[in-house]
C-alpha positions as CSV (number, residue, x, y, z in Angstrom):
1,X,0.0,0.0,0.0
2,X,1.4,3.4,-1.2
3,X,1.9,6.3,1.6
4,X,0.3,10.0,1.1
5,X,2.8,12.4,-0.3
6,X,1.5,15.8,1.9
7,X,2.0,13.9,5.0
8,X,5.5,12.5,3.5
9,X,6.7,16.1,3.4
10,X,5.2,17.1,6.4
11,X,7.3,14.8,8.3
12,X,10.0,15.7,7.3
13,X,9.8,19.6,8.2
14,X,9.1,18.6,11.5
15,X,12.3,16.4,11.5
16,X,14.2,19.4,10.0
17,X,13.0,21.9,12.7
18,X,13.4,19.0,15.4
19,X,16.9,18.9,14.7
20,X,17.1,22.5,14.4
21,X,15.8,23.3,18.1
22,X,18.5,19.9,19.1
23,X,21.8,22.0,17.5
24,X,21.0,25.2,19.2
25,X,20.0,23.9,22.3
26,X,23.7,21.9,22.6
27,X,25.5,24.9,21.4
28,X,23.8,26.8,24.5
29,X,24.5,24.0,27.1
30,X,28.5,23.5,25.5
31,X,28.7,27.7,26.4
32,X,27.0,27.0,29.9
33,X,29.4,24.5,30.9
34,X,32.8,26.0,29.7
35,X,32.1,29.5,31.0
36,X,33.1,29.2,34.9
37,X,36.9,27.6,33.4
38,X,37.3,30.7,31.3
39,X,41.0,32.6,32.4
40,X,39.8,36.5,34.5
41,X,40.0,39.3,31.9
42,X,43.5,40.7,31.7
43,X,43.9,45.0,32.1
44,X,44.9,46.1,28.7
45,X,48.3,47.9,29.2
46,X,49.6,50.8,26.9
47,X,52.5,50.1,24.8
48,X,53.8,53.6,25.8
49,X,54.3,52.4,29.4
50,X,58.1,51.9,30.6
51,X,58.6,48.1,30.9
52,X,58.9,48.3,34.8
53,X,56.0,50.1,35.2
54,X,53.6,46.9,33.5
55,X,54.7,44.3,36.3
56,X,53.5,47.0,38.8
57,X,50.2,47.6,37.1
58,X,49.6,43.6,36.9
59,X,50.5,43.1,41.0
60,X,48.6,46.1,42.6
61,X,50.2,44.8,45.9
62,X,54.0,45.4,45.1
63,X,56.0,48.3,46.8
64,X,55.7,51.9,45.2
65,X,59.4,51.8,45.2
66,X,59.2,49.3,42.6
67,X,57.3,51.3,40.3
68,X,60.4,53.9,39.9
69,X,61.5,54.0,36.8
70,X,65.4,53.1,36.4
71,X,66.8,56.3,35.2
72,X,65.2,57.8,38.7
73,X,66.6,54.4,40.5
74,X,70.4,55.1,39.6
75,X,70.7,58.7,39.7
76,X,74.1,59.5,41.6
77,X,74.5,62.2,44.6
78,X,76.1,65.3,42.9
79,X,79.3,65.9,43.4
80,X,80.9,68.8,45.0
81,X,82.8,71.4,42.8
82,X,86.4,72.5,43.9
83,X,87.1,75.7,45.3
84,X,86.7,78.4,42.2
85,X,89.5,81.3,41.4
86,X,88.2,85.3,41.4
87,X,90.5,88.1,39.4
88,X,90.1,91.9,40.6
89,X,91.0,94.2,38.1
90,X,90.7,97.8,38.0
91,X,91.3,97.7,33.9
92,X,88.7,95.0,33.3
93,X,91.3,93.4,31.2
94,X,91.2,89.7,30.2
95,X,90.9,87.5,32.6
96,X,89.7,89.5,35.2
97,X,85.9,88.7,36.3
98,X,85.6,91.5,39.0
99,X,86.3,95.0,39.1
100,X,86.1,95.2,43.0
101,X,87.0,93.3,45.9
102,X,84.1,93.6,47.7
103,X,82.4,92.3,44.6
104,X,84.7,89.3,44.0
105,X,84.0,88.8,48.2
106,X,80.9,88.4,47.8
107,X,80.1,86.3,45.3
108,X,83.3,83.7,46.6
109,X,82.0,80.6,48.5
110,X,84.2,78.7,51.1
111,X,87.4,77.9,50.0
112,X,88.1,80.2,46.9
113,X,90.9,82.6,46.2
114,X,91.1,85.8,44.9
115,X,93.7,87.1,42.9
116,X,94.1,91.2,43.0
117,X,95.9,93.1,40.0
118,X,98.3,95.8,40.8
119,X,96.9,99.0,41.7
120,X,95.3,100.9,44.7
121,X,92.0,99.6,45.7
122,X,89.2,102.1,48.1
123,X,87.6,99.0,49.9
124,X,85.8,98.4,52.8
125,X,85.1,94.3,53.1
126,X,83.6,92.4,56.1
127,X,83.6,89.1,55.6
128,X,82.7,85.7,57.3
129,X,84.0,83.2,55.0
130,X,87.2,81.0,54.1
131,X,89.1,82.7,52.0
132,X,92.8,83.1,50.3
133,X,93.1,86.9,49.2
134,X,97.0,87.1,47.4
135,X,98.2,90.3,46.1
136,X,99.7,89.8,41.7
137,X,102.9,91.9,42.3
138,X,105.6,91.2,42.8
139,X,105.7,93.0,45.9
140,X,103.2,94.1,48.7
141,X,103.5,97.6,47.4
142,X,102.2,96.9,44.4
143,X,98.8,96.0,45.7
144,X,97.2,98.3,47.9
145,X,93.8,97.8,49.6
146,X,92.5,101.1,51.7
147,X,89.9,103.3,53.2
148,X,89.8,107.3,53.7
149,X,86.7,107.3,55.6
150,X,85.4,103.7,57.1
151,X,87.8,100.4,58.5
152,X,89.7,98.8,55.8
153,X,89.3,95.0,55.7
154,X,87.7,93.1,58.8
155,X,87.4,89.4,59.3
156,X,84.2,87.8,61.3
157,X,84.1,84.4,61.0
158,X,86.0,81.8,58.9
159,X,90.0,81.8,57.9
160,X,91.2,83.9,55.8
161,X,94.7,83.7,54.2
162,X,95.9,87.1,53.2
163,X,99.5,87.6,51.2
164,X,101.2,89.5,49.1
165,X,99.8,93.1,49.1
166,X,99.0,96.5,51.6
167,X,96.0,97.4,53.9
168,X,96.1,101.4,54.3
169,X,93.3,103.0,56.3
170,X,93.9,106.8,56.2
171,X,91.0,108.0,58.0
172,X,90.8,110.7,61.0
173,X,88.5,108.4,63.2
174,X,91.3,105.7,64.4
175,X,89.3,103.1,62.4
176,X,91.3,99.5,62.5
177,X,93.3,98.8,58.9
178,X,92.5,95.2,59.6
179,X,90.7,93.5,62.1
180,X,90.1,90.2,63.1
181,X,87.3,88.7,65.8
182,X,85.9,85.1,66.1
183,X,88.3,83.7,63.2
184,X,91.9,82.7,62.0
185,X,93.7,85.0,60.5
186,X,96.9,84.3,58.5
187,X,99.1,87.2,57.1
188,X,101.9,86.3,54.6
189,X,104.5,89.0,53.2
190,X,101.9,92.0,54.2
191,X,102.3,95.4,54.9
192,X,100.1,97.4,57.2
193,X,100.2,100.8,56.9
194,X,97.7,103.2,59.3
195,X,97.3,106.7,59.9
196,X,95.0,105.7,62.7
197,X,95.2,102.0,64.3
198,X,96.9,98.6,63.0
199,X,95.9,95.3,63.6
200,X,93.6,94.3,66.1
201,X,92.8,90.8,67.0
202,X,89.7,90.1,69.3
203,X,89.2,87.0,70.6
204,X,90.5,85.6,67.7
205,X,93.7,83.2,65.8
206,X,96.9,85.4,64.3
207,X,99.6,84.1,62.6
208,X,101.8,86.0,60.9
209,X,105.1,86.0,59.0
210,X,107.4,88.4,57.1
211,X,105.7,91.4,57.9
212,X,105.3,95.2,58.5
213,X,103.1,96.6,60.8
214,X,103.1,100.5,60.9
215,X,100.3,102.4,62.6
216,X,99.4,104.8,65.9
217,X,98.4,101.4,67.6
218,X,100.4,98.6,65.1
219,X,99.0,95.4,67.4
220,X,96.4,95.3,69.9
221,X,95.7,91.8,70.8
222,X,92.3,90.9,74.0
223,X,89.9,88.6,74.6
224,X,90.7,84.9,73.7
225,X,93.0,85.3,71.1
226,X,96.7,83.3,70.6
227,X,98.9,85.4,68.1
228,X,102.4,84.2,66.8
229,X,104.3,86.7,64.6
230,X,107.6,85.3,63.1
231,X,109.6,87.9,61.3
232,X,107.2,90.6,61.5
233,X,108.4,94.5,62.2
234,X,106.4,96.9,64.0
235,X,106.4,100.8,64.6
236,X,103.6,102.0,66.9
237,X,103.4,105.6,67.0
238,X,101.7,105.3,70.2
239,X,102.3,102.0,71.1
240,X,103.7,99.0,69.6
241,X,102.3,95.9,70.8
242,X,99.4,96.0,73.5
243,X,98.2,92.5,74.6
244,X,95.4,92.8,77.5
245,X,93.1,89.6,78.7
246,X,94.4,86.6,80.6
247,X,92.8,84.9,77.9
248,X,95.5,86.2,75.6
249,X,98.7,84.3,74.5
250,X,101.2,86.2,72.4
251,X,104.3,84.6,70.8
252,X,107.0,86.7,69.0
253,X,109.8,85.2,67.4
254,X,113.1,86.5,65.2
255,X,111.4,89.6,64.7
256,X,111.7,93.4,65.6
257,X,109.9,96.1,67.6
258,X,111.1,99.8,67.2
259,X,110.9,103.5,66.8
260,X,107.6,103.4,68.7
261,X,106.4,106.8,70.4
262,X,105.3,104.8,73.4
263,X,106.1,101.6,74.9
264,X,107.2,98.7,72.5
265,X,105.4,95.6,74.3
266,X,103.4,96.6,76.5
267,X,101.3,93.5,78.7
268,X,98.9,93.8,80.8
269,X,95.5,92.3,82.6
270,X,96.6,88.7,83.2
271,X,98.2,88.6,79.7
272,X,101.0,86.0,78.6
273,X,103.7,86.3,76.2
274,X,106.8,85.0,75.2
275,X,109.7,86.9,72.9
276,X,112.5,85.5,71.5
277,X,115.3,86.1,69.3
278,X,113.7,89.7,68.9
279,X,115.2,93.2,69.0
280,X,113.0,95.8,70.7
281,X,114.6,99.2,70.6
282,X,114.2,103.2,69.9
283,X,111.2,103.4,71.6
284,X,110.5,106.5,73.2
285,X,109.4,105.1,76.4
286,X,110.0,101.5,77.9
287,X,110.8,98.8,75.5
288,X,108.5,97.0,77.6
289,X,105.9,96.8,80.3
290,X,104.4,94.8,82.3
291,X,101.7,95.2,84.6
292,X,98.3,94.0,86.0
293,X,99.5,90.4,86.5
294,X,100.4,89.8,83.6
295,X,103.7,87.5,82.4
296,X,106.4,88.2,80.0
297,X,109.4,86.1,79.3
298,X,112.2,87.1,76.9
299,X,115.0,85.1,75.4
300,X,117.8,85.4,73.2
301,X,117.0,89.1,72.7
302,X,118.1,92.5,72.6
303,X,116.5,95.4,74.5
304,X,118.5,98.3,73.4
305,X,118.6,102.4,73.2
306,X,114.6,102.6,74.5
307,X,114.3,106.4,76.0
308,X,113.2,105.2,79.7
309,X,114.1,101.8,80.8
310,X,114.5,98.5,78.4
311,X,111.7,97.0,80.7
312,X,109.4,98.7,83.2
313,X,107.4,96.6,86.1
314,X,104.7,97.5,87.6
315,X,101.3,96.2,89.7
316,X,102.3,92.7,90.2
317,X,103.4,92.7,86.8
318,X,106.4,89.7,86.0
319,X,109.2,89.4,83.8
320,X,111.8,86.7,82.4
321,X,115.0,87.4,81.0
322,X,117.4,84.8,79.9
323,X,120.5,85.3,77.6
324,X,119.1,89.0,76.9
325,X,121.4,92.1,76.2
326,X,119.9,95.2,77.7
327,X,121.8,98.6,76.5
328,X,122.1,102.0,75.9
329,X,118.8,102.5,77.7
330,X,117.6,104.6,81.2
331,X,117.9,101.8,82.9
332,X,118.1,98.0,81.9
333,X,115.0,97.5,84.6
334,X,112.6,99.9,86.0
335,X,110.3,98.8,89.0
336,X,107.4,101.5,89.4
337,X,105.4,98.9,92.0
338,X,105.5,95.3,93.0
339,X,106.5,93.1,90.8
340,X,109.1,90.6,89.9
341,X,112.3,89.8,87.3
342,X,113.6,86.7,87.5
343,X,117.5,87.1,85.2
344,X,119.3,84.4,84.4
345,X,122.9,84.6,81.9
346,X,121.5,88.5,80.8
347,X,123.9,91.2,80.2
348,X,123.6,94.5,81.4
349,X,125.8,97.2,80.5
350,X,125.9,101.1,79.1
351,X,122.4,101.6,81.0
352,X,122.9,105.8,82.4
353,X,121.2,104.3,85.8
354,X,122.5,100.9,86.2
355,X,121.1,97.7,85.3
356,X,118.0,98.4,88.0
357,X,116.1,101.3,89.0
358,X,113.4,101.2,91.4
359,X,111.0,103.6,91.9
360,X,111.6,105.7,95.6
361,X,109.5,103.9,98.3
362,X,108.9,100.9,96.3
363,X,112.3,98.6,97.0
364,X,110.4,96.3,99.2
365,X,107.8,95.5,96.9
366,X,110.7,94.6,94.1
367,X,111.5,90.7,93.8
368,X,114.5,90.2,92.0
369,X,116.1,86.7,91.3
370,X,118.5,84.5,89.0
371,X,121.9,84.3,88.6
372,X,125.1,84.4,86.1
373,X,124.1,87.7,84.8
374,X,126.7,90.5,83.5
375,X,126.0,93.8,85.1
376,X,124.4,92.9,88.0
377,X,124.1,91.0,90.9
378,X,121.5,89.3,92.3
379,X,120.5,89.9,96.0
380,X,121.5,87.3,98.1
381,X,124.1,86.0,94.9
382,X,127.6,85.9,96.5
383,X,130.0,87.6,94.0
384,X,132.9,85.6,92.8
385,X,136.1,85.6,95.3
386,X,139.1,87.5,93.8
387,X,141.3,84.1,93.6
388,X,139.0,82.6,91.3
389,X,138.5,85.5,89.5
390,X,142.7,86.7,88.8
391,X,143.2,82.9,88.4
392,X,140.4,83.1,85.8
393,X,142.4,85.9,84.2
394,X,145.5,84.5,84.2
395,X,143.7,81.1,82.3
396,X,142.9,83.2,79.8
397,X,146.6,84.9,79.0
């Protein structure tokens, strides 16, 4: 028996659909059940980002130091330039970068040096760094550094180094040349020329060497200072060298102290200081003095043609002498009030009142000790005995 065409073709829509419905139906279950094992969605990165910085994006819990880039990582501490050179000029010429010192002062850091052309200079400078200011002659003279009206050059803080040239002040108000407080001064082959005052050192380091110091006052020295001149020469018009505090501590070695219109050394207040291989003469008063506790000792010396005494003591004042000459003066030593001299291998001689003067009413107040000096005897030294003496004499035929 034959089957019906219409429901042939019927059938088999149905089976087409049927499977339809099957094939969509299993794609949706195969999506279902693969889903949950599908990898998180990765952050899209930019390629412009620096390859360090894409780790740190992807790990959110890593150090911010790891997200520095390297060029920041490795970047080096900068090092410290060397000390830099100034050149004051007054003809702007080549090579020279400042026309005035105070200019080239202050714009010098710690540690630079300053080169000044020949010439004369109008400054007045303060300064509180660490500098080295060196004249270009080829002497002092050639370089001169001064003031008419305010202090020359003054030094506050610091060390300065200063060689080679002149300070001048020639003002009418005894303004200081060159002062130095709180801070080392060193003075190399300078000249210091005053119509008023010197040097003055407050509280404060000197050292000087091959020098000339001419001025009313040349060198006044207080407060906590310790000076040490070696070679330097000094002409006070007033005084030569005044050294008050007991704070102070003046050395002087192979140099010279004249043609002063006052006293040549003159200690006082507790003061210390120690002279040796040193001429101090033509002073118009004492050569030196010491007074108001203070302590003097001279050595290998010469204390000679001063217009009072080579050494005047006074108020509890003290002075040492050892293997000095003392001559042509008033009087080798002066006592006008207590004090002591201690003398030991000195020589006296030439002195119009003898090798000690003391002052009327004041012999019990004047200690004198030592021994082996020329010129005078020592109380309570027993002179030689004439034996030993003539058979000294005839030794020596």
């Amino acid at each position: 028996m034959s089957a019906d065409p219409k429901m042939s073709v019927f059938e088999d829509v149905w089976m087409q659909v049927f499977s339809l419905l099957l094939i969509v139906s299993g794609i949706f279950s195969l999506h279902y059940m693969l889903r949950p094992a599908q990898a998180a969605p990765q952050p899209v990165l930019p390629a412009a980002l620096p390859a360090a910085v894409q780790p740190a994006l992807a790990r959110p819990s890593a150090p911010a130091a790891a997200a520095l880039p390297p060029e920041t990582a490795a970047k080096k501490p900068d090092v410290p330039k060397g000390p830099g050179r100034w050149v004051v000029g007054n003809d702007g010429g080549p090579g020279i970068n400042c026309s005035s010192l105070g200019d080239a002062v202050a714009r010098a850091a710690d540690g630079d040096s300053i080169v000044v052309r020949p010439g004369a200079y109008e400054v007045s400078v303060l300064t509180s760094k660490s500098l080295t200011i060196s004249g270009g002659g080829r002497s002092p003279e050639e370089v001169k550094l001064t003031n008419p009206i305010n202090p020359t050059f003054a030094v506050s803080g610091g060390r300065v180094v200063l060689q080679n040239l002149t300070l001048a002040n020639t003002s009418q108000v005894d303004y200081w040349a060159l002062s130095v407080s709180r801070a080392a001064l060193v003075l190399l082959n300078v000249n210091v020329r005053s119509s008023g005052k010197g040097v003055r050192v407050l509280g404060a380091d000197l050292e000087a060497s091959d020098c000339e110091f001419e001025a009313g006052a040349a060198l006044s020295i207080s407060g906590k200072s310790k000076v040490k001149l070696t070679g330097v020469s000094m002409t006070g018009r007033v005084i030569g060298v005044s050294v008050q505090d007991s704070s102070a501590d003046l050395q002087v070695d192979g140099s010279r102290i004249s043609g002063g219109g006052g006293a040549g050394l003159r200690a006082l207040d507790g003061a210390w200081a120690k002279v040796s291989g040193t001429t101090i003469s033509g002073n118009r008063y004492a050569g030196i003095m010491v007074a108001s506790g203070a302590e003097v000792r001279v050595s290998n010396s010469k204390i000679t043609g001063n217009g009072e005494c080579g050494a005047y003591i006074e108020e509890n004042g003290k002075l040492v002498l050892e293997k000095v000459t003392l001559t042509r003066n008033k009087c080798g030593v002066g006592f006008a009030g207590a004090g002591s001299l201690e003398a030991h291998g000195n020589k006296f001689a030439n002195n119009t009142l003898g090798a000690v003067a003391v002052r009327p009413l004041q012999g019990d107040k004047a200690l004198i000790t030592g021994s082996g000096n020329s010129g005078l005897l020592v109380p309570g030294e027993k002179r030689p005995a004439a034996k030993k003496r003539a058979s000294a004499k005839a030794g020596k035929r």
